[in-house]
C-alpha positions, 0 to 999 in steps of 0.5 A: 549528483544524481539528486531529485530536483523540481517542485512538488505536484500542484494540486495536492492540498491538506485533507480530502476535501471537495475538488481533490478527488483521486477515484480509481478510473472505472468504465462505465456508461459515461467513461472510457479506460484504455490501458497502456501496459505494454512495451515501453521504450527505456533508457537510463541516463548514465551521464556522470550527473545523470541530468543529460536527459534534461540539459538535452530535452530528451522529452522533445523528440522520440527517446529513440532520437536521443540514443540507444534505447531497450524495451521495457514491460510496464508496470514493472521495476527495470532493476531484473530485466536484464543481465546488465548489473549497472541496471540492477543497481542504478540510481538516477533519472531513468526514461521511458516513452510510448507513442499511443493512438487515442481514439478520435471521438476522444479528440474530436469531442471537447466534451470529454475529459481526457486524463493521463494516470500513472499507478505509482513510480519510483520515485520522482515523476516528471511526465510529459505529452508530446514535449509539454510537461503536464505534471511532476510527482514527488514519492511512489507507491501513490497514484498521480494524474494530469489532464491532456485533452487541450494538448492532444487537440492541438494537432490531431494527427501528430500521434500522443508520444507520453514521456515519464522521467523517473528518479529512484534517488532517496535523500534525506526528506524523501519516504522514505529517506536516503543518503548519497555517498561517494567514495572519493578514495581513488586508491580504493573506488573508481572515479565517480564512485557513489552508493544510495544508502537507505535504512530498510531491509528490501530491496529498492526496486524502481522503475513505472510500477502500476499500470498507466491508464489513459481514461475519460470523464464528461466534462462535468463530472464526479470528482470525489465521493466519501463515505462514512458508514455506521449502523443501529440494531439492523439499520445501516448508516451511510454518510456521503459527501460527492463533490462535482467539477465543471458543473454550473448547477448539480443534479445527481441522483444517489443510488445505493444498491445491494448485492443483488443489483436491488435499490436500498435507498436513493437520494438527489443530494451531493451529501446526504444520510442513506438509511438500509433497512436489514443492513447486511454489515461488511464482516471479515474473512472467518469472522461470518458465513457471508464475509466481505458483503459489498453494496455499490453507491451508484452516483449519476450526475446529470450534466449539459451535454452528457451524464456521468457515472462512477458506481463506489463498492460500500461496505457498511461497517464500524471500527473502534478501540478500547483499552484493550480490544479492537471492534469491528462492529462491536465485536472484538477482532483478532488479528491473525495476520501476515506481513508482506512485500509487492515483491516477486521474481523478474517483476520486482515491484511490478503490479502483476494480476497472477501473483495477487490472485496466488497470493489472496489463495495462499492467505485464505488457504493460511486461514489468515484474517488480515495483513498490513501494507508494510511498509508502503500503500499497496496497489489499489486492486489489491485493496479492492481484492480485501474489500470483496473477501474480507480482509482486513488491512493495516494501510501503511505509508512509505516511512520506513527506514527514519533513522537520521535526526536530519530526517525530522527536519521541516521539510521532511514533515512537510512531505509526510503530510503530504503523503498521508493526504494522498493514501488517506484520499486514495484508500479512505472508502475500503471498508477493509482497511481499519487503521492508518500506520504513518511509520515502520520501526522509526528512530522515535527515541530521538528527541525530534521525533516527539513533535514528529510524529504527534504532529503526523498522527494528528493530521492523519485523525483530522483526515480521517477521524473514524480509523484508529492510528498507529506506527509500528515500533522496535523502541524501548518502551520507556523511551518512544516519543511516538507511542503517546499519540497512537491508539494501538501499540504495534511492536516489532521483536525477533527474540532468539534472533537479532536478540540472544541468537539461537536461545530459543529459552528466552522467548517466553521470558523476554515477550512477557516482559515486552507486553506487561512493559507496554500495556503497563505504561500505556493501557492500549492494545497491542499488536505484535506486528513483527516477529520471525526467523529466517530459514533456507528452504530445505535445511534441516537440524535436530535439535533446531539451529537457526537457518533450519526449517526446525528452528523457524517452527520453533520461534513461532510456537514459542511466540503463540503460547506467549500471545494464547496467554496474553490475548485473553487480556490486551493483545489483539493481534499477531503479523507473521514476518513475513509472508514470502521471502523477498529481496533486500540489498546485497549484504552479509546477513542475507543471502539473495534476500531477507528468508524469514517468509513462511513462503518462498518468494516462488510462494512454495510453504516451508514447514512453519506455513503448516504450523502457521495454518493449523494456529489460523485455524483453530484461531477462526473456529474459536470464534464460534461464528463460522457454521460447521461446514466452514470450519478446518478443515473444510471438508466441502469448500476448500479453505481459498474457495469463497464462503459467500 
């Protein structure tokens, strides 16, 4: 069967801790990035077990050598690349290889570190370097790393041949799960015949997703950095921790410089407090004049043979939750926000720098403040584009779709731990991202998932104690054995859809009782982190039926009168689902993919992204901190024009 076998990947342990850094590859006066995206050489093991590769050692040879094979682009998911359906649909081991030419200075000199780094891949990873395996990584969406110096120094002339295996099967204790089914009727299915089942509602792209670096560091160098940022009256507060590898004896000297390239406070401690006087605080889009304000933390540590740079973006904020408000350096946020997908055309998954920047514009452009990740961690770049314009983000991992009780089983919990280690060492210093979301619409009514899910939460507080928790829910209030453990309760609801279809009467009604319901029960803000209609581009009736542009407007007026009463007192953000139509799975509730993007998934507006846009709008300019000539709309800057 088409199963994931091996073990996890050494090296992840609980926690951030020293030694087990994962800091996004930079070049800097110490350091060297080459990038390998490109074409790769592909082939997809169509062996009825799909283990042919590995009973063969395809890694052993050239992947040419093994059997046919095709280009692929990397990063990109393979499911549209082609017009073969078998490859759209396929689940099991696919390959990809690439012979690359590493510069000599990099094999010559042993003291250079040389690191192989995959962005993310769906979903097993197995890599190998010139037939030696060098790691193995279990989930996507996450970045993992080996070290191959002593094995390119082997045999300086033989080129660097990279072979990366990749499994998109999902199984019970994966994230997120699956299940296998095969069809064994042969009146009815061929021989063979198997499906993945999966409980969510995109479609399961595979393939290498994010770009594979091949990058450098000294032999002694900066392996980690965290930081945890505060501020009194107008002195700015930074708490870091930098951990070194390979170094008999540490010399660092700290460095934290403003916009400007000036320095506002230095240290020669590998942890330490940095004062900045006239701090100038990370604040979100709309929510100030100079949103987004970056410091950079220069770390130099000086080393036997060579020094080693990496220079960290700060921003200086705070974030904290109260019965019902969310502050972002003491003041209330309001989250007037999207949901999204890494999801285009042909692309798939694929990270893809053109599509990131249209979408930073249409965001802004919305006057939107803020989206979540859903429903995995996002490419970091991406991140990064937050961090420089404001905006906020709501770091989701992959657990969506934890809907078998099989799936709160031990060995399932395990991995989520793990998984929580890896997105909270990967993104902990993005001053954008201000809660963690362990989960997206989990079975938590089920008995298990109590134990679940308070055991999740609260690894991922010891992580990381200074953001606020949260998974987002589509339970029944009374019945969510999940929600005690969360600081804001995020909530899922498509009234007059999924729920009385077409009776666009009971939103008001319904969305009331939802929110007295929970707040009642818990005292914690609220989030409505879902809501929407699906609508085809261009159909249109009057009066509204579902489908229509019309109806879509309609929900969504009928949502904000209810939030326009309601944030007055408990609730602190609304998420549009969903900002750009996306595909899912092929079934008879959607057609070429789920249509409740206030987008198209060629990122053109439907009507309600007008609606959308004059409600952000007017959300911003109530603030009262947005200078005149900022405000909608924009009469000198365009609303997707930088304000700083």
């Amino acid at each position: 069967s088409p199963t994931v076998k091996g073990r996890r990947w050494a090296g992840r342990g609980p926690g951030c801790g020293r030694g087990d850094g994962m800091l996004y590859p930079q070049e800097s006066s110490s350091r060297e990035v080459k990038d390998l995206s490109g074409l790769w050489d592909f082939r997809a093991d169509t062996s009825p077990n799909r283990h042919q590769g590995f009973e063969r050692s395809w890694f052993k040879s050239r992947l040419a050598q093994t059997g046919p094979v095709m280009e692929m682009p990397v990063p990109a998911s393979y499911n549209d690349i082609t017009q073969d359906p078998a490859l759209r649909d396929f689940v099991g081991w696919v390959w990809y290889e690439r012979e690359v030419v590493v510069p000599a200075r990099w094999v010559d000199d042993k003291e250079i570190r040389v690191v192989l780094r995959v962005g993310s891949a769906h979903y097993y990873s197995v890599v190998w370097v010139n037939g030696v395996k060098v790691t193995e990584h279990e989930g996507g969406h996450l970045p993992f790393e080996a070290e191959i110096g002593s094995i390119i120094r082997e045999d300086p002339n033989v080129p660097c041949r990279i072979t990366i295996a990749v499994n998109n099967t999902l199984n019970l204790t994966t994230l997120p799960p699956g299940t296998i089914q095969y069809m064994k009727d042969r009146t009815m299915y061929p021989d063979g015949f198997f499906v993945q089942n999966y409980q969510f509602d995109f479609f399961n792209y595979a393939g290498i997703h994010r770009p594979v670096l091949l990058y450098t560091t000294p032999k002694a160098y900066v392996d980690d950095i965290s930081v945890v940022t505060d501020f009194l009256d107008n002195t700015g507060l930074v708490q870091y921790d930098i951990s070194v590898k390979n170094a008999a004896t540490s010399s660092l000297k700290v460095t934290l410089m403003d916009k400007d390239g000036y320095s506002v406070a230095s240290s020669k401690e590998p942890s330490g407090l940095l004062k900045v006087v006239d701090v100038h605080l990370w604040w979100p889009y709309l929510m100030d004049e100079k949103p987004g304000y970056l410091y950079s933390l220069e770390v130099r540590q000086h080393g036997s043979a060579y020094d080693d740079v990496y220079t960290l973006p700060i921003g200086i904020r705070t974030v904290k939750v109260t019965s019902n408000k969310f502050l972002i350096n003491n003041k209330p946020f309001y989250f007037h926000g999207v949901n999204k997908h890494e999801d285009s055309d042909i692309r798939g998954k694929g990270f893809d720098w053109p599509l990131i920047v249209k979408d930073f514009n249409l965001i802004k452009w919305l006057g939107a403040n803020s989206f979540r990740t859903s429903h995995y961690p996002y490419a970091e770049e991406i991140l990064q584009m937050c961090d420089r314009h404001g905006i906020v983000v709501i770091d989701e991992s992959p657990g969506v779709g934890i809907k078998d009780i099989r799936s709160y089983g031990n060995a399932s919990l395990a991995h989520h731990l793990d998984v929580m280690d890896e997105l909270v060492r990967r993104d902990k210093n993005h001053p954008s991202v201000v809660m963690w979301s362990v989960a997206n619409e989990p079975a938590s009514e089920m008995s298990p998932a109590e134990n679940y899910f308070k055991t999740v939460i609260q690894h991922t507080k010891a992580l990381d104690p200074t953001r606020p928790v949260t998974f987002v829910t589509d339970s029944n209030f009374e019945r969510d054995r999940g929600a005690p453990f969360v600081d804001v309760i995020c909530v899922n609801s498509y009234f007059s859809w999924y729920h009385d279809p077409g009776h666009l009467e009971v939103i008001p009604i319904q969305l009331k009782t939802q929110f007295e319901n929970w707040y009642g029960k818990y005292k914690k803000p609220i989030i409505q982190s879902e809501y929407g209609a699906d609508v085809v581009p261009g159909l249109h009736n009057d009066p509204p039926v579902m489908f229509t542009e019309e109806y879509q407007k309609e929900v969504l007026r009928n949502y904000h009168r209810v939030f326009d009463e309601k944030r007055k007192q408990y609730v602190v953000g609304e998420l549009i689902w969903n900002f750009a139509d996306f595909m899912t799975s092929q079934g008879a509730l959607r057609v070429v993919g789920n249509k409740k993007g206030i987008f198209t998934r060629q990122r053109q507006p439907k009507s309600a992204a007008f609606v959308l846009r004059d409600r952000y709008w007017r959300l911003a300019n109530g603030t009262g901190r947005l200078p005149p000539w900022t405000k909608y709309p924009y009469q000198i800057n365009s609303p997707f024009e930088s304000t700083y």
